[in-house]
N, C-alpha and C positions, 0 to 999 in steps of 0.2 A: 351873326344872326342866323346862316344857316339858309338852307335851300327854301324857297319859298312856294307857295302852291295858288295860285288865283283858281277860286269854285266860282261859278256862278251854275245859274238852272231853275227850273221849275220843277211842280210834280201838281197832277190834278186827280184830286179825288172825290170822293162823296161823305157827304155831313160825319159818318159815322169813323170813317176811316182818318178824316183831317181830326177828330178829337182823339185817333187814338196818333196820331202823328204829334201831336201837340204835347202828347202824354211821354212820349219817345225822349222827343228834344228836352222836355224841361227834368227829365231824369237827368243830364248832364248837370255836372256843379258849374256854373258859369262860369265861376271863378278860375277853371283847369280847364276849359275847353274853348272850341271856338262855335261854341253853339248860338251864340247871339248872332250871327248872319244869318239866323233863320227870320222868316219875315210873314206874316198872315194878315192880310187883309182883311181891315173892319168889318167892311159892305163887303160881306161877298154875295152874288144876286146868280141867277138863272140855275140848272141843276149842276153843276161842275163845282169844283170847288177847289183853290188854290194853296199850295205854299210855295214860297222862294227859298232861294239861300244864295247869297252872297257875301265873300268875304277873302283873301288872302292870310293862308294857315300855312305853318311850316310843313315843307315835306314829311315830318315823322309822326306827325298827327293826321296825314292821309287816310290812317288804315282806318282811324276812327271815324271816321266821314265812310268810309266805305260801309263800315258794318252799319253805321246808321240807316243809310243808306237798303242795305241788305233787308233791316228791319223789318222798314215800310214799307218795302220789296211784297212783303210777306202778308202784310195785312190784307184779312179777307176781305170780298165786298161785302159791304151790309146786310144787302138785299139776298139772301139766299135760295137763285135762281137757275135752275139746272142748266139754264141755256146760257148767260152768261155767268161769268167769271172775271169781273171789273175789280181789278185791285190798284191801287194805284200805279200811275204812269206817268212817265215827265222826261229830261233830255236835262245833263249835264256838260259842261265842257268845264275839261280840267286842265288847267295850262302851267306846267312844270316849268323852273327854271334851265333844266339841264335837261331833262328828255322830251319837250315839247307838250304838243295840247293832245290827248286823248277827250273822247266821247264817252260818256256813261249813262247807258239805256235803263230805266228803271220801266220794265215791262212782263208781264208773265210772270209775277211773284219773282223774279229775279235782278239781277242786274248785270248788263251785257258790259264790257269795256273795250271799245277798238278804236280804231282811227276816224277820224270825225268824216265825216258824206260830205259836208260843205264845206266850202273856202270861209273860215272863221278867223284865219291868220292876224284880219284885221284888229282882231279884238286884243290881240294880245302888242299890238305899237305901243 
């Protein structure tokens, strides 16, 4: 079956950025990816606005989560306000069978990867 990868994570953004986040994932063919672990809440309520993703993908379809990842990295804020610069933003932990759990920051139109800040160990029993 081959090395496995457990994602989980969030990512928060605004009305304009979660429809083009929506628009991202469902460019995938369902069928060849593991994009259905994306998840969007019916009600979403207050000005934030959510997606998840959870799911266990093989190692060699990583990179494809990355660039997606990258993507939405990139998406502007809506609002085009010289004083901010809100693009989306959220917290990944990516748990390898063979090289452990790394962190993946999606902040500053980018995406950071390094060793996780917190004791998350538990999550991968």
């Amino acid at each position: 079956m081959g090395t496995m990868v457990s994602v989980r994570g969030w990512l928060e953004c605004d009305d304009g950025q979660l429809a083009r986040i929506k628009e991202i994932v469902e460019a995938d063919d369902p069928e060849r990816t593991y994009s259905g672990g994306w998840a969007f809440p019916a009600r979403q309520y207050n000005n934030v606005r959510w997606a998840f993703y959870g799911g266990d993908i093989r190692a060699v379809s990583l990179a494809w989560f990355e660039e997606r990842l990258r993507q939405i990295a990139r998406i502007p804020a809506s609002c085009q306000d010289d004083e901010y610069d809100e693009r989306p933003r959220g917290l990944f932990l990516v748990s390898h069978d063979v090289d452990g759990m790394s962190e993946w920051r999606v902040c500053d139109g980018g995406l950071m990867i390094g060793v996780p800040d917190g004791d998350y160990h538990y999550l991968d029993a």
